[in-house]
Backbone as JSON, one array per atom type, in Angstrom:
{
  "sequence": "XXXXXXXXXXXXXXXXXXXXXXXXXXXXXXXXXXXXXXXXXXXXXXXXXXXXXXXXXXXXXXXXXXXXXXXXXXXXXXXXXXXXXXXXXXXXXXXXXXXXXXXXXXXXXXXXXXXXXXXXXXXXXXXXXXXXXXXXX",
  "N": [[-52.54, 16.53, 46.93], [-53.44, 18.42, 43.88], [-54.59, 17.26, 42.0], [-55.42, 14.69, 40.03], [-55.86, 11.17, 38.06], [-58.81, 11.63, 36.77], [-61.26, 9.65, 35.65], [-63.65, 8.89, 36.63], [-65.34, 11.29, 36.53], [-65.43, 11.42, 34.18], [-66.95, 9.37, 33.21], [-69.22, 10.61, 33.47], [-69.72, 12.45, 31.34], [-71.49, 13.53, 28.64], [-72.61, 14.9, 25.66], [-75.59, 16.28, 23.93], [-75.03, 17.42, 21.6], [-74.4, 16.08, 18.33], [-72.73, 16.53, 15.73], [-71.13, 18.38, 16.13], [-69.05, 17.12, 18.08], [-66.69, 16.56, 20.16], [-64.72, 13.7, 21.13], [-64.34, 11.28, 24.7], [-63.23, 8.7, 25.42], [-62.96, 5.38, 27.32], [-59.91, 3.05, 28.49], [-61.54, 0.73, 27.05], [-62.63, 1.64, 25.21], [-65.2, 2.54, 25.14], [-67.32, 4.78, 25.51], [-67.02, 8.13, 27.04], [-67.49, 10.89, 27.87], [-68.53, 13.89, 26.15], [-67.46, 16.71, 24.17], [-68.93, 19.4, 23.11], [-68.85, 21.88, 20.56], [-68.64, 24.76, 21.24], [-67.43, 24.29, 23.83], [-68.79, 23.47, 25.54], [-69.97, 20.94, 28.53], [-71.17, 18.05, 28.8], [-73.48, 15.76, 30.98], [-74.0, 12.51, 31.3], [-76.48, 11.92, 30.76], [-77.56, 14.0, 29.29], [-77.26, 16.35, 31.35], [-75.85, 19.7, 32.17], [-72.19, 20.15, 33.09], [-70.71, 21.58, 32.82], [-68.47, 24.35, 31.71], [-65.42, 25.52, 28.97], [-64.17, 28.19, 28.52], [-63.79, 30.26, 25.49], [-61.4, 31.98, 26.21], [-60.29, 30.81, 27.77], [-60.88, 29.92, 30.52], [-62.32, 28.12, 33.09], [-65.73, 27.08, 33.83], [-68.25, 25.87, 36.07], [-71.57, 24.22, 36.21], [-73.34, 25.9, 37.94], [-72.22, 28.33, 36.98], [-69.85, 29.1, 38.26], [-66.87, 30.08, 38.38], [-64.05, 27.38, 37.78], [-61.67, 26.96, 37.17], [-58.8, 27.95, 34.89], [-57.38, 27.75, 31.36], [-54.68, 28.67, 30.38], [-53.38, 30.41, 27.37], [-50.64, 29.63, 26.74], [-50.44, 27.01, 28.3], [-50.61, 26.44, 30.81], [-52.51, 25.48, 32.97], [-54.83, 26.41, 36.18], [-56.17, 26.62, 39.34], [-59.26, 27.78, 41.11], [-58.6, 29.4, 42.6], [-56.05, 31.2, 41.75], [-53.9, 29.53, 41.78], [-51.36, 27.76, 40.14], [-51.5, 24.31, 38.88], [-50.37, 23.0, 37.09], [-49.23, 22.16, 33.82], [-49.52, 21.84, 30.45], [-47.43, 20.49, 27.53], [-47.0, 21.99, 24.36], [-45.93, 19.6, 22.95], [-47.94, 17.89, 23.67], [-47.5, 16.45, 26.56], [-48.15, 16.32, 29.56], [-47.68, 18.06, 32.86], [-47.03, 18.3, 36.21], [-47.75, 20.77, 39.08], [-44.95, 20.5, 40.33], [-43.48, 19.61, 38.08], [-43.54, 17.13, 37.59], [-44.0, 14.7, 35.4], [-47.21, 13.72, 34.38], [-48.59, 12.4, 32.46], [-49.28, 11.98, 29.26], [-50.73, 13.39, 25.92], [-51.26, 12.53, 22.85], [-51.11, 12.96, 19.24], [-52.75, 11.85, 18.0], [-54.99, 11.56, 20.21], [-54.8, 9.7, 21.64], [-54.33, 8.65, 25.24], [-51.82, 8.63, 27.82], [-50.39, 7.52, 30.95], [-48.39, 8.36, 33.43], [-47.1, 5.89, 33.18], [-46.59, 4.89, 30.74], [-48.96, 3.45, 29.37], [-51.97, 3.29, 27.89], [-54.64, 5.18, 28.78], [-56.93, 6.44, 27.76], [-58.94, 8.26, 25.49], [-58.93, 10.89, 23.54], [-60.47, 12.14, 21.24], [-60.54, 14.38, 18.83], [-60.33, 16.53, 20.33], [-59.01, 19.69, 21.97], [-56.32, 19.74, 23.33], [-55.4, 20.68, 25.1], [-57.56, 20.99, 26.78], [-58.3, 18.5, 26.8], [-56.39, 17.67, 28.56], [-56.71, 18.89, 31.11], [-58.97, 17.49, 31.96], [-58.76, 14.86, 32.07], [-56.54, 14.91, 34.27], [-56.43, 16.89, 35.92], [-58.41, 17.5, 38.52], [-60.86, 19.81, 38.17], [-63.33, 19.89, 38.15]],
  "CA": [[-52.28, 17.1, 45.62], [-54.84, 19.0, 43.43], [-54.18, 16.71, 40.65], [-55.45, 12.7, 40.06], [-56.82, 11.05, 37.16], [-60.58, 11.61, 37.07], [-61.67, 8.9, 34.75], [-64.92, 8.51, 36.91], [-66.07, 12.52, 36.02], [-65.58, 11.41, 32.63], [-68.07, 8.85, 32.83], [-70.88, 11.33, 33.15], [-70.15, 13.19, 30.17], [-71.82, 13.41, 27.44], [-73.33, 15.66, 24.9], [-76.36, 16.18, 22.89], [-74.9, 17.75, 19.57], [-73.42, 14.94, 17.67], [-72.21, 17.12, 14.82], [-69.51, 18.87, 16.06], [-68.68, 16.92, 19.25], [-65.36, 15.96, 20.24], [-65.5, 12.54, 22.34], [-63.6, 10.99, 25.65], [-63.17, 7.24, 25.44], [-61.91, 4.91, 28.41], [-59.14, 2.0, 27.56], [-62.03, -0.19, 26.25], [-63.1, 2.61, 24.12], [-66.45, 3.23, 25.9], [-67.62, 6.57, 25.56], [-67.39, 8.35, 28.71], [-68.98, 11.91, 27.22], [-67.78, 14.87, 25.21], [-67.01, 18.19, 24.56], [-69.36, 20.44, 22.25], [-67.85, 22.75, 20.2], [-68.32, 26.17, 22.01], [-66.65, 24.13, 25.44], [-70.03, 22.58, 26.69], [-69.77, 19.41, 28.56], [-72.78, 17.7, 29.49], [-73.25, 14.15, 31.68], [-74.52, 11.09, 30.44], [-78.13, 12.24, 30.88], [-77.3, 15.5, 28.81], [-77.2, 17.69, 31.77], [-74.69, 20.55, 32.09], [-71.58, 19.89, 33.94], [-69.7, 23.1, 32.74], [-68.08, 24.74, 30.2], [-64.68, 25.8, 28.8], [-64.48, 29.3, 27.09], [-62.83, 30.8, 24.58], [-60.42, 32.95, 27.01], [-59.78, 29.75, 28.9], [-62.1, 29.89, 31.73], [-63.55, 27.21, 33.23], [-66.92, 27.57, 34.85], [-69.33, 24.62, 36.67], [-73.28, 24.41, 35.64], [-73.46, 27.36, 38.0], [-71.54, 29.55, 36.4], [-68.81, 29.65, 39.48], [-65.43, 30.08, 37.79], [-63.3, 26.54, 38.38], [-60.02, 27.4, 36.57], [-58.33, 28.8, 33.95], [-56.44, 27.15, 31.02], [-53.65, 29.73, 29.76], [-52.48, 30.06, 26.32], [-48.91, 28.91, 27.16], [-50.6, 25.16, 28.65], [-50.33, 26.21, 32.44], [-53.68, 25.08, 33.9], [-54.7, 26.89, 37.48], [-57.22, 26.11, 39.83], [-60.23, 28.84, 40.71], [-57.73, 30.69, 43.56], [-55.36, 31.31, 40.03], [-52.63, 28.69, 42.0], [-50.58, 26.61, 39.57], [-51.69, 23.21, 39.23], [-49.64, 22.5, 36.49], [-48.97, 22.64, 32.3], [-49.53, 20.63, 29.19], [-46.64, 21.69, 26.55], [-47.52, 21.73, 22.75], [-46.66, 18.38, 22.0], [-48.59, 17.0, 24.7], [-46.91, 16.17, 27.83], [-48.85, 17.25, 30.97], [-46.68, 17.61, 34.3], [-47.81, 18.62, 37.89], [-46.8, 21.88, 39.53], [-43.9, 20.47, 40.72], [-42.97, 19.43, 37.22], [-43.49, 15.93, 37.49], [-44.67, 14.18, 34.59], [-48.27, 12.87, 34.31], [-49.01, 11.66, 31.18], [-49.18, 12.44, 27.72], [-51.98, 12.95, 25.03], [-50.61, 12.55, 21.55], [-51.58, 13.98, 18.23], [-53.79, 10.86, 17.62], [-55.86, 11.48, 20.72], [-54.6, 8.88, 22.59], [-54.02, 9.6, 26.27], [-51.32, 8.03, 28.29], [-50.17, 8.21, 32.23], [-46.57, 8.6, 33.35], [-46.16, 4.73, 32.88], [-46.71, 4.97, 28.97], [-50.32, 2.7, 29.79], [-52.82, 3.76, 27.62], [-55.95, 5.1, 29.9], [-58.28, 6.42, 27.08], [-58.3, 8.45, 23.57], [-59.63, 12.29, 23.59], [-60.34, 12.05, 19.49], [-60.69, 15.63, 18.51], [-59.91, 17.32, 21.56], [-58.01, 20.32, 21.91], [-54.93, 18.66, 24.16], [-55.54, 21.6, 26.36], [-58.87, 20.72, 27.7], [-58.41, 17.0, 27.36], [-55.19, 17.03, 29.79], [-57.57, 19.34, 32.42], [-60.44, 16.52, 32.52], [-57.94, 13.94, 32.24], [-55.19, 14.62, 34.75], [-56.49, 17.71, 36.89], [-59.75, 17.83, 38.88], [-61.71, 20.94, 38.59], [-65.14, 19.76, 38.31]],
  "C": [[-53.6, 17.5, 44.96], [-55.31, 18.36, 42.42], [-54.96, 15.03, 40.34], [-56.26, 12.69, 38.7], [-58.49, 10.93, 37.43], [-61.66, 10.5, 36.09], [-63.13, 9.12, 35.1], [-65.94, 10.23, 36.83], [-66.75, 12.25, 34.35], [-66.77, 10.21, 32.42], [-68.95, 9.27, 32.87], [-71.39, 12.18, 31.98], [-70.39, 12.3, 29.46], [-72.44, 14.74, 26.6], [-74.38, 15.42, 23.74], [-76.24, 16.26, 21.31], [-73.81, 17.14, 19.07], [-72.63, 15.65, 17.31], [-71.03, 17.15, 14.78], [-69.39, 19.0, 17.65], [-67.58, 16.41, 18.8], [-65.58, 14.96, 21.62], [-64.42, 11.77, 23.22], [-64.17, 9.48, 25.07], [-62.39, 6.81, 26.68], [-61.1, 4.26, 27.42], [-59.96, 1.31, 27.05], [-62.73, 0.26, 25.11], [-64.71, 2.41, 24.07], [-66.78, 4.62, 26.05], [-67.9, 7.05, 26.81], [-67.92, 9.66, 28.43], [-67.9, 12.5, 26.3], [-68.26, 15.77, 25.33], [-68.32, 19.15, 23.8], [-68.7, 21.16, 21.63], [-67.81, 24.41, 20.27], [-68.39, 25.31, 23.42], [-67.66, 23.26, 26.14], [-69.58, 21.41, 27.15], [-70.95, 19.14, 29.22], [-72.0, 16.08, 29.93], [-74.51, 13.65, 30.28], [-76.27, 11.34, 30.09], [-78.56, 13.9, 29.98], [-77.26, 16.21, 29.94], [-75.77, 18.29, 31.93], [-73.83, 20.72, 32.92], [-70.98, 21.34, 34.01], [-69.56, 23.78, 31.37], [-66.66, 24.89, 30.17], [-64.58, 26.84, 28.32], [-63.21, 29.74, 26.78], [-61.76, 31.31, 25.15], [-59.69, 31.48, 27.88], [-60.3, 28.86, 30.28], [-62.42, 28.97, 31.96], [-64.95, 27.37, 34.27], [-67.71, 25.78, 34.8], [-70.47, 25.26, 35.89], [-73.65, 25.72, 36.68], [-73.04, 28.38, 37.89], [-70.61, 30.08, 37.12], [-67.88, 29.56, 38.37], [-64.26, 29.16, 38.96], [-61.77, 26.59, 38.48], [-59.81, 28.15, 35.45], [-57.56, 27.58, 33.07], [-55.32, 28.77, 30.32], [-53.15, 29.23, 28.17], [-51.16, 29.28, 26.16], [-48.94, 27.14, 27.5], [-51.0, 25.41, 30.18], [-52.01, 26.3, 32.61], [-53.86, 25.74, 35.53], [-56.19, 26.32, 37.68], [-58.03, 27.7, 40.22], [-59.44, 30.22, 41.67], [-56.5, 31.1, 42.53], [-53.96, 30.21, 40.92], [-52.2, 27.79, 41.01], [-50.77, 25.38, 40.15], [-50.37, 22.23, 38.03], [-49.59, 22.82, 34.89], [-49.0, 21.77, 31.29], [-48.83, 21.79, 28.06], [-47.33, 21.12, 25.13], [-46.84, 20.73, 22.62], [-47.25, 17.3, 23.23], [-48.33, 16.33, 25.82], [-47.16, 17.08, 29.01], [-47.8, 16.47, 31.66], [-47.43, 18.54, 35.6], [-46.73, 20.46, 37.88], [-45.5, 22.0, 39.58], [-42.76, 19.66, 39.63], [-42.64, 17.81, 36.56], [-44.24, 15.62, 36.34], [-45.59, 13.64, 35.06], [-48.65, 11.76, 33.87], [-49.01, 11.92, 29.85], [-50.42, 12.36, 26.42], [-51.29, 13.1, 23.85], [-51.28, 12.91, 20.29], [-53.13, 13.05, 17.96], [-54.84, 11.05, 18.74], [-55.5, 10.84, 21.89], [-53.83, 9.35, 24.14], [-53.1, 8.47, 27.05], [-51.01, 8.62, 29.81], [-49.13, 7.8, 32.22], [-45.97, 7.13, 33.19], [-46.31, 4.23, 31.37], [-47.9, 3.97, 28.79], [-51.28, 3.73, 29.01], [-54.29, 3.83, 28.21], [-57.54, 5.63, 29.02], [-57.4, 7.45, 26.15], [-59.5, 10.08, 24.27], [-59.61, 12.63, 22.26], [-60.86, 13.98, 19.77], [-60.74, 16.65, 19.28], [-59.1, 17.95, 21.7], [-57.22, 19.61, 23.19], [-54.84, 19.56, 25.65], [-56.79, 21.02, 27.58], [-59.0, 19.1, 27.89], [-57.21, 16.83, 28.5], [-56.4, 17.92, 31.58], [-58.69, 18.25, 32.45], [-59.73, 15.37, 32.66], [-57.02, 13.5, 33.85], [-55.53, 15.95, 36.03], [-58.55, 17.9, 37.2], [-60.28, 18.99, 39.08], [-62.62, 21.11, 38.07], [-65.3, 19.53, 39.8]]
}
């Protein structure tokens, strides 16, 4: 499957610009990094893992193009294949329509056994279910 939780990506982010970061937490509410607010994600050491852009895009630190997020929720991987969809109120499911998990208005991120696995505070729900729930770093 193209799909697994990635918790251990998320421990490398981080970002330099406090300001107007939006931030990943595990369950012990450990900062595992965050977002920037034009898409940046940096590791723990500030360097540059990727980005997210405005259109959806995702690109690595070399500027390859990883995926896509779509207006609608549907997430693809860099060959445009359906990996899967997070609907507006937060319920990511697989290609094959299986439930994942769920991020909720509060942030909080859950997997298909209602287990809270970490908190994506100010995170559009789009980009926290792709670092969450689909690998394309």
């Amino acid at each position: 499957m193209k799909y697994k939780l990635i918790i251990t990506l998320l421990t490398l982010m981080f970002a330099a610009n406090v300001g107007n970061t939006q931030s990943f937490r595990d369950n012990n509410n450990m900062l595992l990094g965050k977002v920037e607010s034009d898409g940046t994600i940096r590791n723990a050491n500030n360097t540059l893992l990727g980005r997210i852009y405005d259109d959806g895009t995702i690109r690595n630190q070399n500027n390859m193009r990883l995926g896509t997020i779509e207006k609608d929720g549907t997430i693809r991987d860099k060959n445009n294949m359906r990996l899967g969809t997070v609907s507006s109120d937060g319920v990511v499911r697989d290609n094959n329509n299986m439930r994942l998990g769920t991020i909720e208005k509060d942030g909080t991120v859950r997997n298909n056994n209602n287990m809270r696995v970490g908190t994506a505070s100010g995170i559009n729900t789009k980009y926290a279910a792709v670092l969450f729930f689909f690998n394309l770093f």
